[in-house]
VEXZAMAR-681839 format. One record per residue (C-alpha): residue in three letters; x negated, y, z negated. Coordinates in steps of 0.5 Angstrom, whole numbers. Example, Ala and Ser with C-alpha at 12.3 -4.5 7.8 and 13.67 -1.06 7.14 Angstrom:
BEGIN
{Ala,{-25,-9,-16}} {Ser,{-27,-2,-14}} 
***
This chain:
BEGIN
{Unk,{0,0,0}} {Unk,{-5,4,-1}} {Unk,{-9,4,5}} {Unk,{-3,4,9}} {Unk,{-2,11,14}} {Unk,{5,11,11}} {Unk,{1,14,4}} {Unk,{-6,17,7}} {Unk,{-3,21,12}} {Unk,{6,20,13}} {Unk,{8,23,5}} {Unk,{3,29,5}} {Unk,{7,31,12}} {Unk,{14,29,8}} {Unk,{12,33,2}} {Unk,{9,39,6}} {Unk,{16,38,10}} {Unk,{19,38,2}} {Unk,{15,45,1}} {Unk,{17,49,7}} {Unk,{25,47,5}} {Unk,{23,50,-2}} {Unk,{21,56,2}} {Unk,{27,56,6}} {Unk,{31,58,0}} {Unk,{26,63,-3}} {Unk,{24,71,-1}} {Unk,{20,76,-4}} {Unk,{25,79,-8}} {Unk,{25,72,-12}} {Unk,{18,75,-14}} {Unk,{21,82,-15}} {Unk,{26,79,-20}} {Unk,{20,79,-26}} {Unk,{20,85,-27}} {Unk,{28,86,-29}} {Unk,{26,80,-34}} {Unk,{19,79,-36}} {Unk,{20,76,-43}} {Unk,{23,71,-40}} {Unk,{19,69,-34}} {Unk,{13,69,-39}} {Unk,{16,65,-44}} {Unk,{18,59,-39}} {Unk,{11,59,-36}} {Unk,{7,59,-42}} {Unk,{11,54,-45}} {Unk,{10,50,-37}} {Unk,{4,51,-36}} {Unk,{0,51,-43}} {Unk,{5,48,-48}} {Unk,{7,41,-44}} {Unk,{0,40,-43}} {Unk,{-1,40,-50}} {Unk,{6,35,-51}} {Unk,{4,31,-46}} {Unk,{-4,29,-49}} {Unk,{-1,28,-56}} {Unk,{3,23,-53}} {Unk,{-2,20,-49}} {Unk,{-6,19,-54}} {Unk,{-1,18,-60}} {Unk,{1,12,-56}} {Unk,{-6,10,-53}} {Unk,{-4,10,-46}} {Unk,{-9,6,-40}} {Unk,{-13,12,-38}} {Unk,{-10,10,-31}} {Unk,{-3,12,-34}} {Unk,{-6,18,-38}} {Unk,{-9,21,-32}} {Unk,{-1,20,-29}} {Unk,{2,23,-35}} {Unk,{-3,29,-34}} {Unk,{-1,30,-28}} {Unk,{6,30,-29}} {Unk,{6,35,-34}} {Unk,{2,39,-29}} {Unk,{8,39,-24}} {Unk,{12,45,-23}} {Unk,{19,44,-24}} {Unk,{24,42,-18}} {Unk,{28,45,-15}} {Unk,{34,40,-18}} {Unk,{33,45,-23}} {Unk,{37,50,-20}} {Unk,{44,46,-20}} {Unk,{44,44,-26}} {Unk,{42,51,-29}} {Unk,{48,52,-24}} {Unk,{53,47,-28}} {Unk,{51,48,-35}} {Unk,{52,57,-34}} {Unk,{44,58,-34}} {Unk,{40,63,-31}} {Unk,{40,61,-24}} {Unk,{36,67,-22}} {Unk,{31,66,-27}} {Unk,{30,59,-25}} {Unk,{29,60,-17}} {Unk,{24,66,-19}} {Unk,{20,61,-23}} {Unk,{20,55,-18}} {Unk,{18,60,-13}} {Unk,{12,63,-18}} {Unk,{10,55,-21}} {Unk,{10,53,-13}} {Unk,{4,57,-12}} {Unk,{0,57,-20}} {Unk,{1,49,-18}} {Unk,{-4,50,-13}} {Unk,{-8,52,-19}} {Unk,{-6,48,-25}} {Unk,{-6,41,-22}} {Unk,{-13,41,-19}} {Unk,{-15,44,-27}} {Unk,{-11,40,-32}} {Unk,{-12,33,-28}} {Unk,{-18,35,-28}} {Unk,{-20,35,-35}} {Unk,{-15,29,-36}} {Unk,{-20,24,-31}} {Unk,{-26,27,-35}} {Unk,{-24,25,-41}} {Unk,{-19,18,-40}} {Unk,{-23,16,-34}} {Unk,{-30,15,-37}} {Unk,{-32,11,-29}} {Unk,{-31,17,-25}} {Unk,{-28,13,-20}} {Unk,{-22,19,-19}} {Unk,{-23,26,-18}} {Unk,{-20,32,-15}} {Unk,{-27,35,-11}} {Unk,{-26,42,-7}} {Unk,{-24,38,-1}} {Unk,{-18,35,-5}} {Unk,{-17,41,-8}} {Unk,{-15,45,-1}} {Unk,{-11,39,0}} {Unk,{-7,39,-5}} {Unk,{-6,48,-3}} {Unk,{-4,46,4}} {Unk,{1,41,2}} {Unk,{4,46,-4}} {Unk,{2,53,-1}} {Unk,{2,54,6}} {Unk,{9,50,7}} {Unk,{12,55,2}} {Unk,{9,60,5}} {Unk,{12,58,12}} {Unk,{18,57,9}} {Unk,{18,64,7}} {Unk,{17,67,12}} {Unk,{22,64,17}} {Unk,{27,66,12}} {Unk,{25,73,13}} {Unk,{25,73,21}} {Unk,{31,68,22}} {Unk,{36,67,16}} {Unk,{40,63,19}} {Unk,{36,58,22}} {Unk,{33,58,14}} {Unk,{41,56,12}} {Unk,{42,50,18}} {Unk,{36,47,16}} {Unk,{37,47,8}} {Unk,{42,41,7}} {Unk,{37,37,11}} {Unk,{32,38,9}} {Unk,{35,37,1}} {Unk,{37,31,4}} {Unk,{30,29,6}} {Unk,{28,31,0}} {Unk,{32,27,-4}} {Unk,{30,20,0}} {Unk,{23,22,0}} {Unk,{23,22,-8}} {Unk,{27,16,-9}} {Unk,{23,11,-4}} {Unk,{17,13,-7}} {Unk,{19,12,-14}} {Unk,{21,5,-11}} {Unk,{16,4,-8}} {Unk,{10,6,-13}} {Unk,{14,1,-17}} {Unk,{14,-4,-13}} {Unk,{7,-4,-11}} {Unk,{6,-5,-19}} {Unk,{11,-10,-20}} {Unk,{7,-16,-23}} {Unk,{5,-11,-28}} {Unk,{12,-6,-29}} {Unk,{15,-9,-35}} {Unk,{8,-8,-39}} {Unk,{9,0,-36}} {Unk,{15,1,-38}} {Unk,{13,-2,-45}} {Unk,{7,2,-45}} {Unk,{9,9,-41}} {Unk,{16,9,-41}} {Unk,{17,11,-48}} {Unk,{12,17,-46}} {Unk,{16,20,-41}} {Unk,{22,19,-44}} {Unk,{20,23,-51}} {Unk,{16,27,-45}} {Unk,{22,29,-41}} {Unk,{27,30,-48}} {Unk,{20,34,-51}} {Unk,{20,39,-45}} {Unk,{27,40,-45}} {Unk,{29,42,-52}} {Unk,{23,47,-52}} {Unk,{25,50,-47}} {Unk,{32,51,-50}} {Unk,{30,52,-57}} {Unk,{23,56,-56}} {Unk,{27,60,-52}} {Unk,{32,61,-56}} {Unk,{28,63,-62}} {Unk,{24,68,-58}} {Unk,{31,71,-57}} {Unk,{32,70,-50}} {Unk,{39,70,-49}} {Unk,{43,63,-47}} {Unk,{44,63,-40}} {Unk,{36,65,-40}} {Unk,{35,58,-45}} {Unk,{39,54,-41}} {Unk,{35,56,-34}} {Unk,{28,55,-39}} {Unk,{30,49,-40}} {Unk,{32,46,-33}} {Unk,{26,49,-30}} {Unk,{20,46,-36}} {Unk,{25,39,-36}} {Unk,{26,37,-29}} {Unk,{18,36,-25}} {Unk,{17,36,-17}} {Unk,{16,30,-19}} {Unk,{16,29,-11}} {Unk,{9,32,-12}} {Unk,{5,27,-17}} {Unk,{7,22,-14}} {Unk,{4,25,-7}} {Unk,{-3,27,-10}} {Unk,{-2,20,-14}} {Unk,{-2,16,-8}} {Unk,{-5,20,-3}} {Unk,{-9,24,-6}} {Unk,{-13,19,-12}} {Unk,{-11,14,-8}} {Unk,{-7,11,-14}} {Unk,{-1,7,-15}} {Unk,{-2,7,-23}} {Unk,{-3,14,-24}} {Unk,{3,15,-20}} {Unk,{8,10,-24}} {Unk,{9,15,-30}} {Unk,{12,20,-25}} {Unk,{16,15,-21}} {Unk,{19,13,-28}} {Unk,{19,20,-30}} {Unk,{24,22,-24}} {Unk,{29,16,-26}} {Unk,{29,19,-34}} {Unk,{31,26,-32}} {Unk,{36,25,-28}} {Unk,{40,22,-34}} {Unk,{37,25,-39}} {Unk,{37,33,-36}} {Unk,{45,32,-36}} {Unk,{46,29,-43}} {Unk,{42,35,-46}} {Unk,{46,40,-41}} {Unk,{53,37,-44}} {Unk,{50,37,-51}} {Unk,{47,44,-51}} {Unk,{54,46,-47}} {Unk,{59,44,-52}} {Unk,{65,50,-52}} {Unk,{62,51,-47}} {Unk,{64,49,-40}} {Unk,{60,47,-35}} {Unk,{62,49,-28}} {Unk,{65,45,-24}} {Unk,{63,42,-17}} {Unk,{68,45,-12}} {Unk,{64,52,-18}} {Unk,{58,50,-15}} {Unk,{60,50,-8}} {Unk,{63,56,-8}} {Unk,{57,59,-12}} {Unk,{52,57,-6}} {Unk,{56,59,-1}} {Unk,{55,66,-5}} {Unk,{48,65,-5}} {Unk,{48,64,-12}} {Unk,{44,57,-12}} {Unk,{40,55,-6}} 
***
């Protein structure tokens, strides 16, 4: 699996394609937006950026993970939030305009933070050195996460409608791109998935329900308001995980490290709800047919 030219050359291409649709639902003025609310774009990136790491380390270390496995961990926690994110901020009355503001600014410090903090993360778990993030993978990684973005962006600007043709598609693509990696990493992994499970699973979980909750309640206790706090949480709690799993395969050539992110993009999709239920009671979520109507205006991309 490996080897194969799906891996190595085929998933950079889809992410690439993935990151260009992210760029389709982005302009400058998503970027302008942190001027009107600097606090809580602050709060939400030190705590994605710096805190999570730091979680996620103690996790990996408190459960004495395979170094394999704590690289994998460690670049899950380095992956930016996805754009799922948006829709259940959507749901659960968050922030929207928040979230897209913080997808856009973590699509580009992604290009610098995942380089960094996996890394540090080989450095100390893998004391062979037989992985690494050298400057020729770190221009990879920028190419696969930055430039599409860019061009997303920038035929938005010039011809919006073609950006809105192109998003359902691309959306789809996205979500049949990240469920047949995630099956395939564990696939290939299969003789040893039950001992992953039993080693990574609990970390993952405790990582996703951890990233959640602080960006709630941190959130909150800083004095941000509740819309903002949902919108935190959604963003720190649901990673591209899309993207650790394309570096993992492609990039380190690693079906281990890529099996936390696989596992991790199962969990979040039934843990991030059940904590938007529970953070949401009295209040009601927004319904389906709110939410097309919301995207219809622009609301959610």
């Amino acid at each position: 699996m490996n080897d194969s030219v799906l891996i190595s050359v085929g998933l950079p291409i889809a992410l690439a394609i993935i990151m260009f649709g992210l760029g389709l639902s982005l302009t400058v003025a998503d970027f302008r937006r942190v001027a009107r609310s600097p606090r809580a774009v602050v709060v939400a990136l030190v705590l994605q950026i710096l805190v999570l790491p730091v979680v996620a380390f103690g996790l990996v270390l408190a459960f004495d993970l395979d170094p394999l496995l704590a690289v994998g961990v460690m670049l899950l926690a380095a992956s930016p939030g996805g754009t799922t994110a948006n829709l259940l901020s959507h749901l659960f009355r968050g922030d929207v305009a928040l979230n897209i503001t913080l997808t856009a600014i973590n699509s580009v410090l992604a290009a610098v933070s995942i380089p960094v903090i996996t890394n540090l993360a080989i450095g100390f778990f893998d004391s062979e050195g037989s992985l690494g993030l050298q400057f020729g993978k770190v221009v990879q990684v920028i190419a696969i996460v930055i430039v599409p973005v860019v061009l997303g962006m920038v035929v938005r600007s010039r011809s919006p409608r073609t950006a809105e043709i192109a998003d359902r598609p691309v959306r789809i693509f996205s979500i049949a791109v990240l469920a047949i990696v995630a099956i395939g990493a564990i696939i290939g992994e299969r003789d040893n998935i039950l001992d992953y499970l039993q080693s990574v699973g609990a970390v993952t979980g405790l990582f996703c329900l951890a990233s959640l909750s602080l960006g709630y309640w941190v959130s909150r206790l800083l004095r941000l308001d509740r819309s903002q706090s949902i919108a935190a949480s959604m963003e720190i709690g649901v990673h591209n995980t899309t993207i650790a799993l394309t570096i993992a395969l492609s990039v380190l050539d690693s079906v281990e490290v890529a099996i936390p992110a696989a596992i991790y993009s199962v969990l979040m999709y039934i843990l991030a709800p059940a904590f938007g239920f529970l953070i949401s009671r009295g209040h009601a979520p927004r319904t389906a047919a709110g939410g097309r109507a919301a995207r219809e205006r622009g609301l959610v991309p």
